[in-house]
N, C-alpha and C positions, 0 to 999 in steps of 0.2 A: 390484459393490463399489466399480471405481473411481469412477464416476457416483454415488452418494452422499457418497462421500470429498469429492467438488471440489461437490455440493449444501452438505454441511457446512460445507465451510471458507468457501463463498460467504455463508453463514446471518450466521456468525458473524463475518465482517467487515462487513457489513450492521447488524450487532445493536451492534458495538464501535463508541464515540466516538472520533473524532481529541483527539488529546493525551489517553492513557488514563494517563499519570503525571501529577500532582499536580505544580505550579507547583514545590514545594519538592524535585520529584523529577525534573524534567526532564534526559535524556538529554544527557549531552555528547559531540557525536561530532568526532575530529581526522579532518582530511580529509588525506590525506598523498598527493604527489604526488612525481613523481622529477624530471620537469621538464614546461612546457609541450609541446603540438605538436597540431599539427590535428587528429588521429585524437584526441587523449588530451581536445580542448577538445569535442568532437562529445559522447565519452562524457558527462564532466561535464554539460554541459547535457540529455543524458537523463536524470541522476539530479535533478537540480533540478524540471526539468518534472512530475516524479510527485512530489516532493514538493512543488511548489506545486498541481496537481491533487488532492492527498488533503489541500490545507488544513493541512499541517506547515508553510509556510511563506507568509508573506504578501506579497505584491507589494513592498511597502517592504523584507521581508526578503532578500526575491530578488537587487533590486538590490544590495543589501550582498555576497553567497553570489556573484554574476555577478562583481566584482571581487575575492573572496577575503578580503573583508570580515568579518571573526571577527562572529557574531549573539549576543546572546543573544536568544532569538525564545520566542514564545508557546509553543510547544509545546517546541522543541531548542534547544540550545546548539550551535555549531558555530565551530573554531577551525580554522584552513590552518594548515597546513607545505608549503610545494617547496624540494626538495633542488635544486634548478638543474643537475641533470646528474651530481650529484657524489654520489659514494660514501659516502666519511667524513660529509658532512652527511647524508646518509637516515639512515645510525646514528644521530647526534645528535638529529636532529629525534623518529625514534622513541623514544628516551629520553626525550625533553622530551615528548612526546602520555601518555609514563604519567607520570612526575612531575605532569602537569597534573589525572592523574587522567578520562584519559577513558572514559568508559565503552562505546564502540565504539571501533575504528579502523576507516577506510573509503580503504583504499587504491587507488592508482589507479597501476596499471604491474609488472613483475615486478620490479624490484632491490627496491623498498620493499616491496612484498610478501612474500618474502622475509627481507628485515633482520625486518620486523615479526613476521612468524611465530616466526621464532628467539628473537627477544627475549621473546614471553608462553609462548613453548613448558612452560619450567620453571616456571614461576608457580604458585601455589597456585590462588587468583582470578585468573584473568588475566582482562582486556576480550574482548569480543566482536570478532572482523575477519570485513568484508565485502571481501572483494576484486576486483578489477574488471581488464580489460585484461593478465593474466598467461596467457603464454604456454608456460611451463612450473609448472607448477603439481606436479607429480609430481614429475618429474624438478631439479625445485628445491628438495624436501623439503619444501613447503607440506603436501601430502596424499600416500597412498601410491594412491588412486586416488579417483573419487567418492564412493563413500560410505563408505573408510577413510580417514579423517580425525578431525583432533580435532572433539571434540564443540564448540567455540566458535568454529570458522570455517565462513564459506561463502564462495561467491562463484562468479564465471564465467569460465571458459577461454575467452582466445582462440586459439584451433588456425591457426596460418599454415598453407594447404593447399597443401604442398609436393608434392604429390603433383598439384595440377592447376596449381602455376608455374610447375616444372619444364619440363614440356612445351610451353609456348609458346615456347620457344626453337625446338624442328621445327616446332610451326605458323609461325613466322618465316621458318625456314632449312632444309628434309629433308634438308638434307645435312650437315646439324650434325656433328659427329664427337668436340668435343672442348671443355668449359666451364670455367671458376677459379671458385674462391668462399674467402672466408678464413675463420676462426676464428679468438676471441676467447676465450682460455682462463677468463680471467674473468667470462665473461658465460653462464648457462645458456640464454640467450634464443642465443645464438650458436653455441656448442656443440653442443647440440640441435638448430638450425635448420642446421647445416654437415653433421653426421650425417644428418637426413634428407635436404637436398640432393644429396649423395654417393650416399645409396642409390635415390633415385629416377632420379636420372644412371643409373647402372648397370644399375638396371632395364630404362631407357631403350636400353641400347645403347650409352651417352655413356662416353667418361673421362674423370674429374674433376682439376684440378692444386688443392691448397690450399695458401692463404698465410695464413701467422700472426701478429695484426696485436695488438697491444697499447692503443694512445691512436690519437687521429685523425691524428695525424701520421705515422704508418707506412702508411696509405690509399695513398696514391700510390706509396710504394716497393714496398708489396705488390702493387699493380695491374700495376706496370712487371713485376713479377718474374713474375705471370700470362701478360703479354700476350708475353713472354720466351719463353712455356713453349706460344707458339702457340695459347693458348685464343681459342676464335671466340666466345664469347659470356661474359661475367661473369653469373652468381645468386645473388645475396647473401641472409641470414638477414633475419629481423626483430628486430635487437637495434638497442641504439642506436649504439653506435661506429659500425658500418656502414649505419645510415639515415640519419647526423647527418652522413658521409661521403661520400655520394653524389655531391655537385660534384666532392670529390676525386678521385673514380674516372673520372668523366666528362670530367675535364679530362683525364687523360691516354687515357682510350680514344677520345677522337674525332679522332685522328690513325691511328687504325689502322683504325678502322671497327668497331670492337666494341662489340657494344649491352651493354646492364644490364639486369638486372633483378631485380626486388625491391620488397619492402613498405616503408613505407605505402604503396600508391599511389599518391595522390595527389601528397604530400612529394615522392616519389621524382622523378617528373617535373619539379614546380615546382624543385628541385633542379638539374637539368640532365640528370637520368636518362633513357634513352629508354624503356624500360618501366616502369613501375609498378604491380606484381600482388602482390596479397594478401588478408588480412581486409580486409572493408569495413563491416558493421556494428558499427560504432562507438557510434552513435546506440542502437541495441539493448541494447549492453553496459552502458550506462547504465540503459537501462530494467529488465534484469533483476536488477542488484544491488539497485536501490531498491526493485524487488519483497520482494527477500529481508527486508532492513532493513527497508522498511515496515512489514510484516506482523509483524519483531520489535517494532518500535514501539508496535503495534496491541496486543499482545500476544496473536495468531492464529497465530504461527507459531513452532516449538521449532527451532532452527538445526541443530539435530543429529539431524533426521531427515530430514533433506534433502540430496541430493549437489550435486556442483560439476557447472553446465552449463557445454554443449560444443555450439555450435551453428556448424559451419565455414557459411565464405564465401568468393565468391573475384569481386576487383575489380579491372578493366583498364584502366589510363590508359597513354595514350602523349604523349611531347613529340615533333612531327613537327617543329620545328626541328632539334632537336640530334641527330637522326635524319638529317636533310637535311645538317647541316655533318658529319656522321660519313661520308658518302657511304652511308648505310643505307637501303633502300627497303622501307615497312613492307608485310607480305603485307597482300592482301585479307583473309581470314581473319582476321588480328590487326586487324584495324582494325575490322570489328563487332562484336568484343568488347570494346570501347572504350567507356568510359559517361565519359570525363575526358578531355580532348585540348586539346592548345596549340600552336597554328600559327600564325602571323605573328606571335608575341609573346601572344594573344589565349587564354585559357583558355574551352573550351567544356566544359559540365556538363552532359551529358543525365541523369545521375541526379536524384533524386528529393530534396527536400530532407525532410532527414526531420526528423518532426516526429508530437505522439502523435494518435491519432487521435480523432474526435468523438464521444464516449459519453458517457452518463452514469456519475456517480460508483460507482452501483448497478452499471453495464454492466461497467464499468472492475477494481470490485474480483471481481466475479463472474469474469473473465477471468484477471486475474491469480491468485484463489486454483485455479484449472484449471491454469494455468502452474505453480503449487508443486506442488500437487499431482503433476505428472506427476513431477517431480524428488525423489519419496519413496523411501524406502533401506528398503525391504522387508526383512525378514529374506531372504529368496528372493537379492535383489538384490547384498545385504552377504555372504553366503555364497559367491554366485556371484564376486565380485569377489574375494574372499580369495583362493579355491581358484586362479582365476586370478595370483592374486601367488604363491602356493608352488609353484604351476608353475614360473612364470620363475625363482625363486629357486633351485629345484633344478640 
């Protein structure tokens, strides 16, 4: 049954034209962002790349779509909003994406994500949202699980795997005994990511000290009040206050010798962080929303029988400088887990640049209609998840 299913859906993407609406019907989609940053630019250029490979967008277009560049393009329409970090503006901006009348939102991060949900929740017609880079997705009232969700959103979980960051703290140190991490009452990305950190601590054997941090300018006070409280190692969430804060933290732990760590990766490091462990298929995350959206485009694909993917990952940078002026000597162990490293000032990148791979267009859609397909909301699947929610609920 399933092998017919992804024959099917492969048929009839093969049988469908690009730009299947009418010139006078073309799709406008708002691209809403919260703010720049490496991981969130990785994603973006996987959702362009499949949209210049399915010929929604033309090299001329691209370049426009690469600077943020409002298209009106052969096939879509496509206007940007970035809220620059800031709250109040992600509301506004999404007020202004429906006033404009757009007929997708295609968000990219969990605050906008979030605002955007809330905002078409009550709507009669509300837009379509594809969302992308949201790390709490449940637990932020987007969805109550994958395939209990509103019938006009989809999109992809990024799952921080706190469960495998954790512990590179004892591959560092076995004689760990005792970590800080803060929260961010405001932020579900934080919250979330301080509760799990806490409980896989514990799991561990570890006890945890938390500090309650507000705006980036409490970073330092709250580290100081950590390293007060004798913790040997800082684990921070994946939100922004605390990845946007990282220097912060590291300017005051590298007098005590206290390493960090924490997502993005990458950032983290470049930052002044001496770990940086987290999601790392960025690049991915781009590729599977535009999946979803394509195939709405296409008009192969009902959004609403399809659940929110969850594909964890886990990525290891270290800065062996600021490792070296902390007086911190990194395990063997922690160092071949390393695909990002920056020593005498010099960033070395053994990972893989990612980029889509060489198929044909036929190859390409074939593959991705297998990808939806696996992501279908089975009665079986929708039943199972419910009963699962009236469990916890009881």
């Amino acid at each position: 049954m399933f092998r017919k299913l992804i024959l099917a859906l492969a048929l009839i993407l093969l049988t469908v034209p690009l730009g299947l609406l009418a010139d006078s019907e073309k799709p406008t989609i708002a691209f809403l962002r919260y703010r720049h940053s490496s991981g969130s630019n990785v994603t973006v250029n996987g959702i362009w790349d499949m949209f210049q490979a399915y010929g929604l967008i033309s090299r001329e277009e691209r370049d426009a779509v690469n600077v943020e560049e409002d298209i009106e393009g052969e096939h879509i329409n496509v206007f940007f909003s970035n809220a620059g970090g800031d709250v109040p503006t992600a509301n506004i901006m999404v007020e202004e994406a429906l006033d404009r009348g757009a007929d997708v939102m295609l968000t990219v991060s969990t605050p906008v994500s979030i605002i955007a949900a809330n905002a078409i929740r009550e709507m009669d017609n509300p837009p379509l949202m594809f969302f992308s880079l949201v790390s709490t997705p449940y637990t932020g009232g987007i969805a109550s699980s994958p395939c209990i969700k509103p019938d006009y959103i989809a999109g992809t979980h990024v799952r921080q795997p706190y469960e495998l960051i954790v512990p590179l703290v004892q591959v560092q140190d076995p004689d760990i005994t005792k970590i800080g991490t803060f929260v961010n009452r405001a932020e579900t990305n934080s919250v979330d990511g301080s509760a799990q950190i806490v409980a896989v601590a514990e799991d561990l054997g570890l006890s945890v000290e938390v500090a309650a941090i507000v705006e980036e300018a409490d970073i330092p006070i709250a580290t100081q009040s950590l390293l007060d409280k004798d913790v040997q190692a800082i684990v921070y969430a994946g939100a922004y206050l605390e990845s946007f804060g990282v220097s912060s933290m590291a300017t005051v732990t590298r007098d005590y010798g206290v390493p960090t760590y924490g997502p993005p990766m990458n950032m983290a490091v470049d930052r002044g962080g001496t770990v940086g462990a987290g999601f790392k298929d960025y690049y991915r995350e781009g590729i599977i929303v535009a999946r979803m959206l394509i195939g709405h485009l296409n008009g192969t694909l009902d959004i609403s029988t399809i659940g929110i993917n969850s594909t964890p990952s886990l990525g290891v940078a270290l800065n062996l400088d600021a490792a070296e002026e902390a007086g911190i000597e990194i395990s063997e162990e922690l160092l071949t887990l390393a695909e990002y490293i920056i020593e005498d000032g010099k960033p070395t990148d053994i990972s893989v640049s990612p980029s889509l791979p060489e198929m044909t267009l036929e190859e390409r859609m074939a593959e991705d209609a297998a990808f939806l397909a696996a992501l279908e909301c089975t009665p079986e699947r929708i039943a199972a998840e419910q009963a699962e929610l009236d469990a916890a609920g009881e």
